[in-house]
MARPA-156458 format. One record per residue (C-alpha): residue in one letter; x, y, z; residue number from 0. Coordinates in pm, whole numbers. Example, Ala and Ser with C-alpha at 12.3 -4.5 7.8 and 13.67 -1.06 7.14 Angstrom:
2
aa: A, x: 1230, y: -450, z: 780, i: 0
aa: S, x: 1367, y: -106, z: 714, i: 1
END
This chain:
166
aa: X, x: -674, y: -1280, z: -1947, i: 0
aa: X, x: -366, y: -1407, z: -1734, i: 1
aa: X, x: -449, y: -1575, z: -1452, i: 2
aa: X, x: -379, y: -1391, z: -1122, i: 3
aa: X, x: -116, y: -1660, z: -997, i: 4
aa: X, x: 92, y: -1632, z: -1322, i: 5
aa: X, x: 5, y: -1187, z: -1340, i: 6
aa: X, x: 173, y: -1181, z: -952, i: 7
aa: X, x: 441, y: -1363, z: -991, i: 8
aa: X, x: 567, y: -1166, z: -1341, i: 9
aa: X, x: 486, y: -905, z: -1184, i: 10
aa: X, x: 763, y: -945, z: -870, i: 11
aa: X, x: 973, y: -1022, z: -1132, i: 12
aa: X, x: 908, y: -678, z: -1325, i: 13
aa: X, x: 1021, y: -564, z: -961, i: 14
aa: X, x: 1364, y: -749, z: -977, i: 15
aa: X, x: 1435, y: -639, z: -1296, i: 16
aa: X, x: 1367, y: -258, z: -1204, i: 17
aa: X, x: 1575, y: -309, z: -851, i: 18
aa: X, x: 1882, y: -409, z: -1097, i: 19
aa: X, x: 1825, y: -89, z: -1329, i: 20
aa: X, x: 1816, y: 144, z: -980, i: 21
aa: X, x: 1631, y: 269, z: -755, i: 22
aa: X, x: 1557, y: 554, z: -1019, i: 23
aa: X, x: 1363, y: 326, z: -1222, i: 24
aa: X, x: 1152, y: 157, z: -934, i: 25
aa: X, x: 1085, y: 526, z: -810, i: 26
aa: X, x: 981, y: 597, z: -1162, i: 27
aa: X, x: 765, y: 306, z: -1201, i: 28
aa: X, x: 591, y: 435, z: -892, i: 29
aa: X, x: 564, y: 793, z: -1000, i: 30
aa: X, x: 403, y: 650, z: -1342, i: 31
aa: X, x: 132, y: 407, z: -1143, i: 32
aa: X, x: 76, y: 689, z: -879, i: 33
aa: X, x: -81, y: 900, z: -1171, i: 34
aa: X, x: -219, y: 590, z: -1340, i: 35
aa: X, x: -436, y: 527, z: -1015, i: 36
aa: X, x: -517, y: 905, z: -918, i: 37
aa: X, x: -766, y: 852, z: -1246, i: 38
aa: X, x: -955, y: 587, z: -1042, i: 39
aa: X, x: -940, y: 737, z: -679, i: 40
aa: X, x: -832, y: 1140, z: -684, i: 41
aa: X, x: -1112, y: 1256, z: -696, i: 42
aa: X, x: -1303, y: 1015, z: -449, i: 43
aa: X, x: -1057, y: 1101, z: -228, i: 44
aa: X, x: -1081, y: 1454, z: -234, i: 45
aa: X, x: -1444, y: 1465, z: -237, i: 46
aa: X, x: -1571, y: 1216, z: -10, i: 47
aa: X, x: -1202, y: 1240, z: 209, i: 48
aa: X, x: -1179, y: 924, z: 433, i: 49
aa: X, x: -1528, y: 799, z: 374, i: 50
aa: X, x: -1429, y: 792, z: -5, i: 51
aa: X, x: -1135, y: 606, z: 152, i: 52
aa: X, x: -1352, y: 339, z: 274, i: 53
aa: X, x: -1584, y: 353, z: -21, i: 54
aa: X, x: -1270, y: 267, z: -307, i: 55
aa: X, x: -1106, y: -2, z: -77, i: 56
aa: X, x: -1451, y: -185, z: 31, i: 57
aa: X, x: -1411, y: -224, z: -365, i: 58
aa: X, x: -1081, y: -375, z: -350, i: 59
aa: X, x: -1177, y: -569, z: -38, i: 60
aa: X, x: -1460, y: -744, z: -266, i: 61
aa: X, x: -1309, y: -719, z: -619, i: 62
aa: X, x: -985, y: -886, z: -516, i: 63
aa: X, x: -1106, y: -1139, z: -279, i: 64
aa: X, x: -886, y: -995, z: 53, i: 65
aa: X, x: -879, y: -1074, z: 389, i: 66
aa: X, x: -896, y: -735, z: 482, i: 67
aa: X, x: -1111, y: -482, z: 720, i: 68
aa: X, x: -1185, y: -83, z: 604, i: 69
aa: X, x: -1252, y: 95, z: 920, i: 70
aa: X, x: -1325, y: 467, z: 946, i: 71
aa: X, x: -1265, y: 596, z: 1304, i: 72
aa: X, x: -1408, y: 912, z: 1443, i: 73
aa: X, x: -1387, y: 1084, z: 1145, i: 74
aa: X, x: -1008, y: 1175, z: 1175, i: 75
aa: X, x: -861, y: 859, z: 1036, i: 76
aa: X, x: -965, y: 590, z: 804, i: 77
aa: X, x: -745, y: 222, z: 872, i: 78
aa: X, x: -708, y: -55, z: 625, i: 79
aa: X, x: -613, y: -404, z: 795, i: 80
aa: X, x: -500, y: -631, z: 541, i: 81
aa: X, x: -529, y: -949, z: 701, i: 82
aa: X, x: -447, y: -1190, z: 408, i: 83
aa: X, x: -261, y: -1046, z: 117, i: 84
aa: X, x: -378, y: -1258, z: -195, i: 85
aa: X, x: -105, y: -1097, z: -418, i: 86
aa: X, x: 173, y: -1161, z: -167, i: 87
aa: X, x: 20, y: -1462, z: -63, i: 88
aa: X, x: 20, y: -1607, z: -417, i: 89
aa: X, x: 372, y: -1454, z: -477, i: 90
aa: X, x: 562, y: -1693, z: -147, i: 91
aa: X, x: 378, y: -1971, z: -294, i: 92
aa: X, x: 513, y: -1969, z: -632, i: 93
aa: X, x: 887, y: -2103, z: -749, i: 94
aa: X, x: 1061, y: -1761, z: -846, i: 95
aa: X, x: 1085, y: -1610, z: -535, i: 96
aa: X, x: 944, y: -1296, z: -421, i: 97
aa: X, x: 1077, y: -980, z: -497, i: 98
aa: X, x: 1224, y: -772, z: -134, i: 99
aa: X, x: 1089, y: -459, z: -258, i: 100
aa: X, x: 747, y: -641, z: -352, i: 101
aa: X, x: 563, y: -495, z: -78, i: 102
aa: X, x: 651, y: -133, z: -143, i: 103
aa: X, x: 423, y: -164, z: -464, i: 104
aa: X, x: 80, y: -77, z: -292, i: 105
aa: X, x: 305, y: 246, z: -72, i: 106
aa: X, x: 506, y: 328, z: -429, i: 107
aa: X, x: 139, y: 443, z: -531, i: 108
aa: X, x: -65, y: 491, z: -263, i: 109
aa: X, x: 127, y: 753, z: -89, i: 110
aa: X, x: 178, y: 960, z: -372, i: 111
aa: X, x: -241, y: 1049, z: -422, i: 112
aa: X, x: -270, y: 1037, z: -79, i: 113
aa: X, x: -16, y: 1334, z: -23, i: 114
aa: X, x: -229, y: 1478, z: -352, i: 115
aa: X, x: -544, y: 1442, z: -221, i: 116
aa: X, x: -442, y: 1620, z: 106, i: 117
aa: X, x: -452, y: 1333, z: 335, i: 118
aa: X, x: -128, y: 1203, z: 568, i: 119
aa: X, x: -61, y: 822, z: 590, i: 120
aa: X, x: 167, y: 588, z: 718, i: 121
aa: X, x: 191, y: 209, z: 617, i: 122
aa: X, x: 306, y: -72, z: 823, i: 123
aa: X, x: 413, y: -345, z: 590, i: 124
aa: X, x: 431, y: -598, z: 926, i: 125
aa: X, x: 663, y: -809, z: 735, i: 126
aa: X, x: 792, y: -939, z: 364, i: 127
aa: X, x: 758, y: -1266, z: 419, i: 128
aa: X, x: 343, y: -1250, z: 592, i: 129
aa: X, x: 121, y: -1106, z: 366, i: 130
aa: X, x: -26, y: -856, z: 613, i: 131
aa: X, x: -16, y: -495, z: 638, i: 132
aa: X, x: -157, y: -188, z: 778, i: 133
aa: X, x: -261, y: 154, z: 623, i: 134
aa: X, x: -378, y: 441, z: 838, i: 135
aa: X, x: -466, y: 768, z: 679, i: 136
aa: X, x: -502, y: 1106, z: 848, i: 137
aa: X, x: -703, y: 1411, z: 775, i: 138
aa: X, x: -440, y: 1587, z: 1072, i: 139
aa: X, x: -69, y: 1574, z: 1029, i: 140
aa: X, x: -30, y: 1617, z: 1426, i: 141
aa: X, x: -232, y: 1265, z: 1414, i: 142
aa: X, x: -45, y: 1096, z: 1143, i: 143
aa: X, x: 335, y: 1168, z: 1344, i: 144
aa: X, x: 197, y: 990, z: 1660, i: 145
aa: X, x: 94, y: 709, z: 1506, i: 146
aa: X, x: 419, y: 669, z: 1320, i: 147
aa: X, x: 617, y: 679, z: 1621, i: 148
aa: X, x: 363, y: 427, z: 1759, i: 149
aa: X, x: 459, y: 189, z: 1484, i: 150
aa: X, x: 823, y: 296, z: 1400, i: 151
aa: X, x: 858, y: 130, z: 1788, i: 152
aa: X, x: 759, y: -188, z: 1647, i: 153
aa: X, x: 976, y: -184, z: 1369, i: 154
aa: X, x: 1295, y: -83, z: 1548, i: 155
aa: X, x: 1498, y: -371, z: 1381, i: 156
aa: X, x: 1362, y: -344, z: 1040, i: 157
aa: X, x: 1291, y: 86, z: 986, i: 158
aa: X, x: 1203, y: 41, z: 645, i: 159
aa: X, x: 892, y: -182, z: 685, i: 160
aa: X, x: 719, y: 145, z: 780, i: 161
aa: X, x: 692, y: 425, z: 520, i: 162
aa: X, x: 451, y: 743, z: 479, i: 163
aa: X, x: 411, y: 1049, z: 293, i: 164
aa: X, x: 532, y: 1309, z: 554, i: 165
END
């Protein structure tokens, strides 16, 4: 098995090399890991909605050794702090450089079975060089647009360190 330091850093540069094909092949490689993961989490999602949420990233949290807090609040949204990325992390401390699009890997799938499982969500990727981010997912739409323009108001400088699927 490769070790995770050497798997990260390949893998930002698997992102540099698709960012010099176009952003047809990045959105591609999304589109093909998007259905990849809906065979691990679709149906959790669907059936279990935000709790299932909780339930497949408390996994993560555990299986990949984050710095992270899954929070389910009131039963309309379900937040995912990621306090200490260890793939990002791992990636600024190596000699190749991280990838700028790097980030976008966990949104390039993520949104995609979220919008397929029903739910709205909106990611705030903080920053490329601090491994921290935020997910928030919605059962409401009308929810999901006020907390983007919530965060889109910290982000004025940098617009596309805050994506969702809506």
């Amino acid at each position: 098995m490769i070790p995770s330091d050497h798997f990260v850093k390949f893998y930002s540069e698997v992102f540099k090399y698709l960012q010099k094909r176009g952003q047809a092949a990045v959105d591609e490689y999304y589109s093909t890991i998007a259905e990849h993961q809906k065979t691990h989490c679709l149906k959790l999602f669907q059936e279990k909605g935000l709790t299932g949420m909780k339930e497949y990233w408390d996994h993560i949290i555990f299986e990949e050794n984050c710095d992270a807090d899954a929070i389910l609040e009131d039963g309309k949204s379900y937040t995912f702090y990621m306090h200490g990325c260890p793939s990002l992390g791992k990636v600024l401390d190596n000699d190749a450089g991280v990838c700028d699009i790097y980030c976008m890997h966990c949104p390039g799938w993520v949104l995609p079975v979220m919008s397929a499982a029903g739910y709205y969500c909106v990611y705030d990727l903080v920053r490329k060089d601090i491994p921290r981010c935020i997910l928030k997912a919605f059962k409401h739409l009308e929810d999901a647009q006020k907390y983007l323009e919530v965060v889109k108001k910290r982000h004025l400088n940098d617009p596309e360190m805050v994506v969702c699927n809506f």
